[in-house]
C-alpha positions as CSV (number, residue, x, y, z in Angstrom):
1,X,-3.1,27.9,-51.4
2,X,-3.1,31.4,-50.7
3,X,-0.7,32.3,-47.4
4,X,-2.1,33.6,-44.4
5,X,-0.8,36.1,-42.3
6,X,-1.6,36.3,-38.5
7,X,-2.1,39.3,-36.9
8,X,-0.2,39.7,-33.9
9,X,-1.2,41.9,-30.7
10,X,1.3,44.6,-30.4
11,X,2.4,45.1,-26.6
12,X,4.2,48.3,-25.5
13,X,7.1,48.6,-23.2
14,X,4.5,49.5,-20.2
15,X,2.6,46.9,-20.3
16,X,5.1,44.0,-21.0
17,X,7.3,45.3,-17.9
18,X,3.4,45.0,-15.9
19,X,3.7,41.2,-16.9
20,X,7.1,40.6,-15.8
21,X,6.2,42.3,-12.6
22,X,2.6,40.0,-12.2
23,X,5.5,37.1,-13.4
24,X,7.7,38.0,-10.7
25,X,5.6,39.0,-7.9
26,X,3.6,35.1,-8.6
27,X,7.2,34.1,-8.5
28,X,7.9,35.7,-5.5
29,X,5.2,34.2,-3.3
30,X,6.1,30.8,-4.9
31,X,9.5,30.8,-3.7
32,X,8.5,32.5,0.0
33,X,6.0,30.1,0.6
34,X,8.4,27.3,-0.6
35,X,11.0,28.9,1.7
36,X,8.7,28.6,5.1
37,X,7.6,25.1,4.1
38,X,11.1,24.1,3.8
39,X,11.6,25.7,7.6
40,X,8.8,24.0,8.9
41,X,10.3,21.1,7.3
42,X,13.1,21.1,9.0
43,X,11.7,22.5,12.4
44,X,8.8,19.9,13.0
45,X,11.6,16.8,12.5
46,X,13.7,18.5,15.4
47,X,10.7,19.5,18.0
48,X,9.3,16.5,17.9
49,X,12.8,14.8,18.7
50,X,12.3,17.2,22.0
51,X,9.1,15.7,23.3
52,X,9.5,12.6,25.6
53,X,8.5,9.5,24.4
54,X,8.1,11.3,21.1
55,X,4.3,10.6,21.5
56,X,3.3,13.5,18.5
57,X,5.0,12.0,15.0
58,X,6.5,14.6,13.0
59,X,3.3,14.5,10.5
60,X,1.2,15.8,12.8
61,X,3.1,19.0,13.6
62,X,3.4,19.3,9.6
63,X,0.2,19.4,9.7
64,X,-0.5,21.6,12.5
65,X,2.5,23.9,11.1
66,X,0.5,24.0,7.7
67,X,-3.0,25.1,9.1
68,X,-1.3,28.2,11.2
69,X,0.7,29.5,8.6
70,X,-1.8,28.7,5.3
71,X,-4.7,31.3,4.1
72,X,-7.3,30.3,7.2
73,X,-4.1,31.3,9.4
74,X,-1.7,33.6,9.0
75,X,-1.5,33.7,5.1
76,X,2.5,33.0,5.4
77,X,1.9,29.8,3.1
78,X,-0.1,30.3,-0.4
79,X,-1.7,28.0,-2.1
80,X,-0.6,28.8,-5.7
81,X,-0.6,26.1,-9.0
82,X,3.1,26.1,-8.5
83,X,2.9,24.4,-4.7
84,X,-0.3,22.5,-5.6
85,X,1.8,20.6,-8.3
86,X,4.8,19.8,-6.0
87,X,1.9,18.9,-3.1
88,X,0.3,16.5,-5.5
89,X,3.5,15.3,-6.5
90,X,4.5,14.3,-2.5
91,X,1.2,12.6,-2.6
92,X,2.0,10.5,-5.3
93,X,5.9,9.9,-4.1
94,X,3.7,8.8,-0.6
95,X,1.8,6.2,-2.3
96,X,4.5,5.3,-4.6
97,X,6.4,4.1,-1.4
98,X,3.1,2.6,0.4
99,X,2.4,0.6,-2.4
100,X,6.2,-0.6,-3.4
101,X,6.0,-1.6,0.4
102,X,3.1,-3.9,0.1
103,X,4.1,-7.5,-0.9
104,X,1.6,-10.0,-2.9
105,X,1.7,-12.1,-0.1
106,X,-0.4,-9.5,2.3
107,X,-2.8,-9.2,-0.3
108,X,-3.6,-13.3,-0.9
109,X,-2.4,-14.7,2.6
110,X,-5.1,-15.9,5.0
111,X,-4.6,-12.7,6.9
112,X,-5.1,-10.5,3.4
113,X,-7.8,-12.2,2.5
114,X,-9.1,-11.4,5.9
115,X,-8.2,-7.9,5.8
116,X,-10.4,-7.7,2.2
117,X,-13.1,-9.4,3.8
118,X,-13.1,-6.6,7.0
119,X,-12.9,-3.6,5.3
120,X,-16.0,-4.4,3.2
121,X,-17.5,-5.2,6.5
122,X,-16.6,-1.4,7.6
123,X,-17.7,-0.4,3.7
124,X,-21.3,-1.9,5.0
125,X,-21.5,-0.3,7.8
126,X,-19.9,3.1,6.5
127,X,-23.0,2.7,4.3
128,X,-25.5,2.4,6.7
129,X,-24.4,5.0,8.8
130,X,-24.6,7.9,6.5
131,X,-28.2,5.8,5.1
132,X,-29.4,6.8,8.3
133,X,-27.1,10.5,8.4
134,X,-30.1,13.4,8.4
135,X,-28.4,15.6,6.0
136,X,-26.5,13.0,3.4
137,X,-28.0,10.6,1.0
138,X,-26.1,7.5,0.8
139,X,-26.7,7.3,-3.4
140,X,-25.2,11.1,-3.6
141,X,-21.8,12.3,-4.1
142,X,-22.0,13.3,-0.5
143,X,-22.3,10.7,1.1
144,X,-20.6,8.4,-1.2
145,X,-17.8,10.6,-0.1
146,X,-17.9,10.2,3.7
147,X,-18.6,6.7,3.1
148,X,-15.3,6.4,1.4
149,X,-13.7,8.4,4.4
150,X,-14.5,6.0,7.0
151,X,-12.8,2.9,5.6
152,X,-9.4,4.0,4.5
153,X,-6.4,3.5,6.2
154,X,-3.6,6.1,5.4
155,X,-0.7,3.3,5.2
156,X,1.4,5.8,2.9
157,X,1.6,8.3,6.2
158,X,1.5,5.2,8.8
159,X,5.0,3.1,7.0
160,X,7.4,6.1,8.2
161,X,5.7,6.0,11.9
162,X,5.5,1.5,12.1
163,X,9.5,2.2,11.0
164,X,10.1,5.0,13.6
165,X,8.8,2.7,16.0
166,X,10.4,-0.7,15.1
167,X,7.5,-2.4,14.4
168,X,7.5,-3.2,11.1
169,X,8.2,-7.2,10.4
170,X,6.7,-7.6,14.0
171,X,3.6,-9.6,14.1
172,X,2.1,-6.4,14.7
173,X,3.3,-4.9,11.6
174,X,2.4,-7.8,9.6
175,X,-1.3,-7.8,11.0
176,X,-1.4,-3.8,10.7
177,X,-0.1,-4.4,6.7
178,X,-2.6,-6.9,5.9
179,X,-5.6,-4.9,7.2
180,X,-4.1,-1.9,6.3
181,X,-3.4,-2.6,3.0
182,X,-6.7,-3.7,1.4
183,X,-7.8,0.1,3.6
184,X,-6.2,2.2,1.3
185,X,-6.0,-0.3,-2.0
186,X,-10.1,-0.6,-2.2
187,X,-10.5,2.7,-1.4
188,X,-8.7,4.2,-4.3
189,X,-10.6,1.9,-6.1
190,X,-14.1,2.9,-4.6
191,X,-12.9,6.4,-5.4
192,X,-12.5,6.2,-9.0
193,X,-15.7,3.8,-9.3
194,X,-18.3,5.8,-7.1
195,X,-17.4,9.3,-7.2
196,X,-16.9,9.5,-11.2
197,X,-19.6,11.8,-12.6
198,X,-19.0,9.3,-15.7
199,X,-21.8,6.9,-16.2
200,X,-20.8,3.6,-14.0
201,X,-19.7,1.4,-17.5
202,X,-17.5,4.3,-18.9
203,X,-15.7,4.3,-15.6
204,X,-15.2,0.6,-15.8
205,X,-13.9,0.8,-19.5
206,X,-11.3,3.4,-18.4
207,X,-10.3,1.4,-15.7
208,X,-10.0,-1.3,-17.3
209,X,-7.7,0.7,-19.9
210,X,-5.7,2.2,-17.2
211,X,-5.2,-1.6,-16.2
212,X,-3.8,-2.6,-19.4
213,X,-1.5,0.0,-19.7
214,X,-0.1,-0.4,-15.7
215,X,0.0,-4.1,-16.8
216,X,2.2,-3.0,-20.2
217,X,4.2,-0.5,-18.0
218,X,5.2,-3.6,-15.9
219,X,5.6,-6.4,-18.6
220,X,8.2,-4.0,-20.8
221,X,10.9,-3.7,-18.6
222,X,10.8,-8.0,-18.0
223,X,10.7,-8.2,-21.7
224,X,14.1,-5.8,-21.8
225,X,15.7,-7.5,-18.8
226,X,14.7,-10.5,-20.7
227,X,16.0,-9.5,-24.2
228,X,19.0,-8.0,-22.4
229,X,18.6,-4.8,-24.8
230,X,21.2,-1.9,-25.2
231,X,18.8,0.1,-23.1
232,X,18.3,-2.2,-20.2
233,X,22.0,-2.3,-19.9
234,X,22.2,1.0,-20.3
235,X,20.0,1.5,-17.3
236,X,21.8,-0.9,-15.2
237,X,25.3,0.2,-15.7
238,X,24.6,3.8,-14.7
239,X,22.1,3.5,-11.8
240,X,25.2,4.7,-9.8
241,X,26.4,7.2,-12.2
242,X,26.1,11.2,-12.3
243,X,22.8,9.7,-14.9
244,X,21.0,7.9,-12.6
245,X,19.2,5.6,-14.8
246,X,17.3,3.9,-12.4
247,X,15.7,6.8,-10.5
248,X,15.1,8.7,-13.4
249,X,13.1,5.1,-14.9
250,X,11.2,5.2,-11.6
251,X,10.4,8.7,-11.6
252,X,9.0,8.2,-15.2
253,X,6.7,4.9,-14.5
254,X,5.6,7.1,-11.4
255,X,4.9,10.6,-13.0
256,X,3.8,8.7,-16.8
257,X,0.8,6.7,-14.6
258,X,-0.5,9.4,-12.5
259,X,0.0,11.7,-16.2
260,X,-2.2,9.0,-17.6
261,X,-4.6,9.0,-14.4
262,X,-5.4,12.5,-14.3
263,X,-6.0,12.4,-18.4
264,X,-8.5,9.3,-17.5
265,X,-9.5,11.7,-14.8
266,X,-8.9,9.6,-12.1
267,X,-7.5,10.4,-8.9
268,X,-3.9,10.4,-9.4
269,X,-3.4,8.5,-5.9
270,X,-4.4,5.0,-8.4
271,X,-1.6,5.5,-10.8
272,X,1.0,6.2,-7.9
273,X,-0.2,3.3,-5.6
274,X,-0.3,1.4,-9.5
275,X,3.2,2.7,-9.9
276,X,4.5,1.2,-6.3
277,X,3.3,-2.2,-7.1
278,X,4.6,-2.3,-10.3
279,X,8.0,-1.5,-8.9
280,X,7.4,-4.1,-6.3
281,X,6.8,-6.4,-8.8
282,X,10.1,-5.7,-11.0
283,X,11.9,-6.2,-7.7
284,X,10.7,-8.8,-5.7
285,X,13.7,-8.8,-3.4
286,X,13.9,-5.2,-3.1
287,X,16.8,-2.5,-3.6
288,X,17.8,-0.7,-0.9
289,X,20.1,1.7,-3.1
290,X,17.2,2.8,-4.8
291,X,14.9,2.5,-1.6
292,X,17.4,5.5,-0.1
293,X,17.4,7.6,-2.9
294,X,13.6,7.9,-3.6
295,X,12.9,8.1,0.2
296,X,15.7,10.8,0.4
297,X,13.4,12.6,-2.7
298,X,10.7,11.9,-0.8
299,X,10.7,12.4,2.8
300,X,13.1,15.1,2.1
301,X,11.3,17.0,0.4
302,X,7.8,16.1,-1.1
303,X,5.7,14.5,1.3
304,X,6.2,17.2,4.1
305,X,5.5,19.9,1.9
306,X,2.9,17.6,1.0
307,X,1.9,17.6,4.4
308,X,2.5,21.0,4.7
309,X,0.1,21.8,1.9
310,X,-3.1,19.7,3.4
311,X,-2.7,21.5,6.7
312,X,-3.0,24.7,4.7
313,X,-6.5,23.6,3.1
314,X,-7.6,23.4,6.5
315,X,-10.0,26.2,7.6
316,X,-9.6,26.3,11.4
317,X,-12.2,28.6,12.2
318,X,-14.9,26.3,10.2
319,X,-13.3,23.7,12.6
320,X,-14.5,25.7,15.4
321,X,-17.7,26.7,14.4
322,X,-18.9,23.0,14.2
323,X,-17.3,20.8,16.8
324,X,-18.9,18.4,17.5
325,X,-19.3,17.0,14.0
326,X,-14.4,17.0,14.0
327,X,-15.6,14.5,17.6
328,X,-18.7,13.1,15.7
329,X,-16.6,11.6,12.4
330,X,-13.4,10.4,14.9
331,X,-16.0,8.0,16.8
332,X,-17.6,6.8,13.9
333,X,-13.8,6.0,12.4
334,X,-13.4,3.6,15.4
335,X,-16.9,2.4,15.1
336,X,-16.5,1.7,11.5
337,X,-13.2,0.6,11.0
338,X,-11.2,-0.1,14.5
339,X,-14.4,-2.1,15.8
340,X,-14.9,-4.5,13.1
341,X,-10.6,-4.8,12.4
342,X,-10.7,-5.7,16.2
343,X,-13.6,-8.0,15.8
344,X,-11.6,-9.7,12.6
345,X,-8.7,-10.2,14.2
346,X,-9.9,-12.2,17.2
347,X,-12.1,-14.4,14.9
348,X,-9.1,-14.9,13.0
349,X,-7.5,-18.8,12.8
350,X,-3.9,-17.3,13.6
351,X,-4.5,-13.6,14.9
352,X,-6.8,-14.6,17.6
353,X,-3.8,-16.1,19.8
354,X,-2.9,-12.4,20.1
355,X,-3.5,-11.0,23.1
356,X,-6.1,-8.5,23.8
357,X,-3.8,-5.7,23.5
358,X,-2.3,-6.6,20.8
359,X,-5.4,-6.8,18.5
360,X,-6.2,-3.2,20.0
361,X,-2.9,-1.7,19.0
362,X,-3.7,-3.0,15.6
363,X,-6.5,-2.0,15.3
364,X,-5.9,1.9,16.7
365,X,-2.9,2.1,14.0
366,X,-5.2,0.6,11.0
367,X,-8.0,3.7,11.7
368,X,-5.2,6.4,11.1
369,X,-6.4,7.8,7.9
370,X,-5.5,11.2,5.9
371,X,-4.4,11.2,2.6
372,X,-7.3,9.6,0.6
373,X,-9.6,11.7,2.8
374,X,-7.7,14.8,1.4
375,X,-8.4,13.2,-2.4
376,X,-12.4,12.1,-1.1
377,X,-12.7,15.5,0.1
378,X,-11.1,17.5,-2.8
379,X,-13.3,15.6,-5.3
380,X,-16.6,15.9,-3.3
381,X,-15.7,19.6,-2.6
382,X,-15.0,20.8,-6.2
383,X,-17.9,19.3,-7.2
384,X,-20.1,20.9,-5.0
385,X,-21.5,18.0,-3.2
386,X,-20.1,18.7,-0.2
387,X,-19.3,22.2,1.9
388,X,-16.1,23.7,2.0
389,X,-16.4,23.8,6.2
390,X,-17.6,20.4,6.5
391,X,-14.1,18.9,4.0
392,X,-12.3,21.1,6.7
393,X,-13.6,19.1,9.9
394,X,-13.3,15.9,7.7
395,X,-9.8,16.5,7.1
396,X,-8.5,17.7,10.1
397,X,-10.1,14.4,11.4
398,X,-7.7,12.7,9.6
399,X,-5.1,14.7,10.5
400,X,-6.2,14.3,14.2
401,X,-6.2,10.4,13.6
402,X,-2.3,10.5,12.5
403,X,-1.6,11.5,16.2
404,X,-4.3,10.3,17.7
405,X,-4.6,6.4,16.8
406,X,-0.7,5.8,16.9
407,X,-0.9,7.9,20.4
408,X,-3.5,5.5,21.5
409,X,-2.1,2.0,20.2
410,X,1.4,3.1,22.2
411,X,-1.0,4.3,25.6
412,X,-3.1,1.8,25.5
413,X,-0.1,-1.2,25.1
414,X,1.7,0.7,28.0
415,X,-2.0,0.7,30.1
416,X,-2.2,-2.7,29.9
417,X,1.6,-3.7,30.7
418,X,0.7,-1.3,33.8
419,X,-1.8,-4.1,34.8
420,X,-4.6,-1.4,35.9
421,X,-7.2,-4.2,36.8
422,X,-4.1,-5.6,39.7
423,X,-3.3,-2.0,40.6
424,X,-6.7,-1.0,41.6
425,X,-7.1,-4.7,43.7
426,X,-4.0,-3.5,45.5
427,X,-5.2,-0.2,46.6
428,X,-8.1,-1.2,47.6
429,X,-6.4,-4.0,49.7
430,X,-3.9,-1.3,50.5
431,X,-5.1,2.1,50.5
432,X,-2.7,3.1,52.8
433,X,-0.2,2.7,50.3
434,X,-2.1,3.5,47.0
435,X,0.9,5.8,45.6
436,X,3.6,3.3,46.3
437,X,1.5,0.8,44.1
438,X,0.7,3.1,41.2
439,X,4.1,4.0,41.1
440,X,4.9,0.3,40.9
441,X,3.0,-0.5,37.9
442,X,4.4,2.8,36.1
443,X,7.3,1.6,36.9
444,X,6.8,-1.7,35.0
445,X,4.9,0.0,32.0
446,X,8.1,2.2,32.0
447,X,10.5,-0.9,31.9
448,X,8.3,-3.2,29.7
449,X,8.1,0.0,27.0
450,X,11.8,0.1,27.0
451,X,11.9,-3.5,26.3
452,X,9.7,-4.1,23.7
453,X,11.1,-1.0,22.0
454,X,14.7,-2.9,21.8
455,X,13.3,-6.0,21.1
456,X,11.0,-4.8,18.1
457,X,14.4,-2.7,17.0
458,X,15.6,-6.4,16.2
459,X,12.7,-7.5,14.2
460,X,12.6,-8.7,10.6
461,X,15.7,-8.6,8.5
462,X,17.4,-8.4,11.8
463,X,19.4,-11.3,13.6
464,X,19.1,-11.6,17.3
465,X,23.0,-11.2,18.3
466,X,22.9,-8.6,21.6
467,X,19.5,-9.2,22.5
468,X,19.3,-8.7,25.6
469,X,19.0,-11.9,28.2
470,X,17.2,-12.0,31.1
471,X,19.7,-11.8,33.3
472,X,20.2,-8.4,31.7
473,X,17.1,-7.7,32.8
474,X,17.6,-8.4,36.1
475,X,21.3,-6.3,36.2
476,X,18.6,-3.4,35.0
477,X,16.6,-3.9,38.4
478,X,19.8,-4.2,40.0
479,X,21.1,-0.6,39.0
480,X,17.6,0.7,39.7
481,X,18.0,-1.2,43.0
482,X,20.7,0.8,43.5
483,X,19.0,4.0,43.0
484,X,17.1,2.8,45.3
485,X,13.9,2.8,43.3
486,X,13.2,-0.9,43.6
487,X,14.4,-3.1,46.7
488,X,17.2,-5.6,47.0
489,X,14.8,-8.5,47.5
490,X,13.1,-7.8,44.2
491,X,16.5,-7.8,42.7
492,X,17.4,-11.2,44.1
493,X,13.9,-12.5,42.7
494,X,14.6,-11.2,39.2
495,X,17.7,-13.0,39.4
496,X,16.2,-16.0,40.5
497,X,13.1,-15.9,37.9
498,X,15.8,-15.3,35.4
499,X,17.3,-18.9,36.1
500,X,13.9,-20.3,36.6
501,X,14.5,-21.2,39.9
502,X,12.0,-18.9,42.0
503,X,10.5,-20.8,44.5
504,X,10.8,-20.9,48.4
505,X,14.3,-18.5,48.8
506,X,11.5,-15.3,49.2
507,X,8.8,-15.7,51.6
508,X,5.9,-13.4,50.6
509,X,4.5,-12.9,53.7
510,X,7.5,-11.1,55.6
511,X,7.4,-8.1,52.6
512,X,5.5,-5.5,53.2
513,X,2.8,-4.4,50.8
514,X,4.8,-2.1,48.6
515,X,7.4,-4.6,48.5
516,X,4.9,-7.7,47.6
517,X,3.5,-5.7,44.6
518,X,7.2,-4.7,43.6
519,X,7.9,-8.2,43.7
520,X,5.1,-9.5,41.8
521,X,6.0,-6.8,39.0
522,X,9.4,-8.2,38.8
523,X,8.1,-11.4,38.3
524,X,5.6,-10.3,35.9
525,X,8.7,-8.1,34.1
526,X,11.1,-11.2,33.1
527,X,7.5,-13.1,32.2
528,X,6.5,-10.8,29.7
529,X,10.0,-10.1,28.2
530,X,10.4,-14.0,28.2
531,X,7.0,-14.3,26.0
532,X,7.7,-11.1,23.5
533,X,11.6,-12.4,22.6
534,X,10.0,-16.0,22.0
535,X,6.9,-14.5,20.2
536,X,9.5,-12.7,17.7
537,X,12.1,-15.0,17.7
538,X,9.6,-17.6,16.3
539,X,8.5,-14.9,13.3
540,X,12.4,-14.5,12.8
541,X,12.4,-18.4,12.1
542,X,9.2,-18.2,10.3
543,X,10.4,-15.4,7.7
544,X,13.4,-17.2,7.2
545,X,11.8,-20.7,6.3
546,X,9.8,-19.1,4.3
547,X,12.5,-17.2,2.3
548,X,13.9,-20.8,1.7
């Protein structure tokens, strides 16, 4: 066979040295937009540290950070391949996490199967809603697309805020899991079945592939534990070591599926959520070792920039031009998914002894939604389906729901503890001293916040050694008595209430106004604490009976 020579391209000294300039000027923007992502990184963490009550979570200034500085801002950040790759990579370290969080249990408990059964409620009704839409067909890409939107929940971006707050393995958190869960699991899988340009049966066959080889990817390293090979023991002995086995095995279960989603061309979200359960499953119990390092990778690094990165997509002036449709699409998330979650939850055999407020704050935390409406939106965008200015209200939607519904869940628990429907009775039995009351039942939202907040910081995991007792609580009215912000009387009742011996020691009818309504918030203080340290102290026994 005769040899073959090829012909190479001869490049003079000019035009190589314009290369490496093009290389390094690419290069250069790379590293400068990776350098003011890295400050925002670190700058959102500490200003929202700065706000009282922290009411903003750090994602949302990331977010807010990203869509100033990106190309509809200021043009600071770039969106290059180079940042794109790392952004898609903090996506799939988010859902990695979300889905290793998610145990078997809150998918096939009463409550799961509940939380399955509600979201294709809201799919229904997301249906419906764009059926009826003037300018989206409900069979189209389109509108396929915003159906999609309006059932996910973004449990990847809500974990680090339910943990910031201490209510995870609250009932609460378990409720906001169970729906939650099944928001962003069936999504994902809506996404790869509905907005495929494949024929529907070729989408199923590769997804039924991908399933076989997530189910291989889980079953090998069983076998090796199993076997006891030199490899698993390999892994083992240096998870700790300057190798780090174990973290470099995770890393390649989590990159190797989302590698083998986007060559299915699926959304790479499926093989990092995929990923997460699969780690779940080879470690039932958990390892918090492990748990520190990937969410030190993580949070330290990908998922802001991630964050970073969607804020950056977001054309602010498209926002601006169009309103009413960014209000529009945050209504019709509570209408399609708080609404119906709300509705599940008090129909619910064991969720409907929640109170009312309860099954609100749930419900307000399970319509947060962002990441997979980034994904919807890329997809429907890049095929053409749906406009670049409409993806950009849709997605700062989401991004307004990350501070929004966790803003309102927090409001809306203090509202309530304020007793508004008592306060307005009062004043209008007491108008003369309307600001005295309202200050009253601030007063009581103020102490029943701090409260909750310290009892939810002992919740699952945790055992209940320096809780707080209620005659703790009633030393707190004392040094506020002190201050002279609540009167001795309503001291002495606290104390009193606290050894369940209030009865005729405090005539009502020698306080004045102000001091009756002070008194009836003490009383309604220690009540409330009383029911929220039994309410969790009963999970606490509950977890551990079922641990047994």
């Amino acid at each position: 066979m005769p040899l073959t020579f090829v012909k190479m391209p001869i490049v003079d000294s000019n035009t190589a040295r314009s290369r490496r300039g093009e290389k390094g000027s690419v290069m250069a923007i790379d590293l400068v937009s990776l350098a003011l992502i890295s400050l925002v990184s670190v700058a959102c963490p500490i200003i929202a540290g700065l706000i009282p009550g922290k009411p903003i979570p750090e994602t949302v200034l990331l977010l807010l950070a990203g869509a100033l500085l990106g190309p509809h801002g200021l043009g600071a950040i770039q969106s290059t391949d180079a940042i794109n790759l790392l952004s898609d990579l903090g996506l799939a370290f988010l859902f990695l996490l979300a889905g290793y969080e998610i145990s078997p249990k809150n998918l096939t408990g009463t409550e799961g199967k509940r939380g399955a059964a509600t979201w294709a409620v809201t799919f229904a009704i997301a249906f419906v809603v764009v059926a009826i839409w003037p300018t989206l067909s409900a069979f189209e890409l389109d509108g396929l697309a915003v159906v999609i939107a309006l059932t996910t929940t973004a449990m990847g971006t809500l974990l680090p805020i339910l943990q910031e707050r201490g209510i995870l393995g609250t009932r609460m958190g378990n409720e906001i899991i169970a729906y939650g869960t099944w928001g962003e699991l069936l999504p994902i899988i809506a996404m790869a079945l509905l907005l495929s340009t494949r024929a529907t049966w070729q989408t199923v066959v590769i997804l039924l592939a991908f399933l076989a080889i997530a189910v291989a990817a889980a079953a090998v390293p069983k076998i090796a534990e199993r076997i006891g090979g030199y490899v698993h023991r390999f892994i083992v002995a240096n998870a700790n070591t300057n190798t780090q086995m174990v973290i470099r095995s995770v890393n390649l279960l989590l990159i190797g599926l989302t590698a083998v989603s986007a060559v299915f061309d699926l959304d790479i979200v499926l093989g990092a959520f995929a990923a997460g359960f699969i780690l779940r499953y080879l470690i039932p119990t958990g390892d918090q070792t492990m748990e520190m390092k990937h969410n030190a990778i993580a949070y330290g690094f990908l998922v802001p920039l991630f964050f970073v990165v969607s804020g950056a997509k977001v054309d602010v002036r498209a926002i601006g031009a169009q309103p009413e449709l960014l209000v529009l699409f945050i209504l019709l998330l509570l209408f399609v998914r708080a609404l119906p979650i709300f509705v599940g939850l008090s129909t619910g055999r064991e969720s409907r002894t929640m109170d009312v407020r309860e099954r609100l704050t749930v419900a307000f935390y399970c319509t947060t939604a962002l990441p997979i409406i980034v994904a919807v939106t890329s997809v429907a965008a890049n095929a053409g389906a749906l406009s670049q200015g409409v993806a950009s209200v849709m997605v700062a939607a989401g991004a307004i729901t990350v501070f929004l519904m966790p803003l309102l869940a927090q409001l809306f628990y203090r509202v309530v503890d304020a007793a508004p429907v008592a306060a307005v009775a009062e004043v209008a039995e007491h108008p003369s001293d309307a600001l005295d009351i309202l200050r009253a039942h601030h007063d009581l939202a103020s102490l029943l916040a701090r409260e909750h907040e310290l009892l939810t910081s002992h919740g699952h995991g945790r055992v209940f050694e320096g809780l707080p007792t209620l005659d703790t609580i009633a030393e707190r009215l004392s040094d506020r008595a002190a201050s002279e912000r609540i009167d001795a009387r309503i001291v002495d009742a606290a104390h009193l209430l606290a050894d369940k011996t209030y009865g005729d020691e405090i005539d009502p009818s020698e306080l004045t106004p102000r001091e009756r309504c002070r008194l009836e918030r003490a009383k309604l203080a220690v009540h409330e604490y009383r029911r929220r340290m039994l309410e969790l102290y009963a999970h606490e026994e509950a977890d551990e009976d079922d641990g047994k």
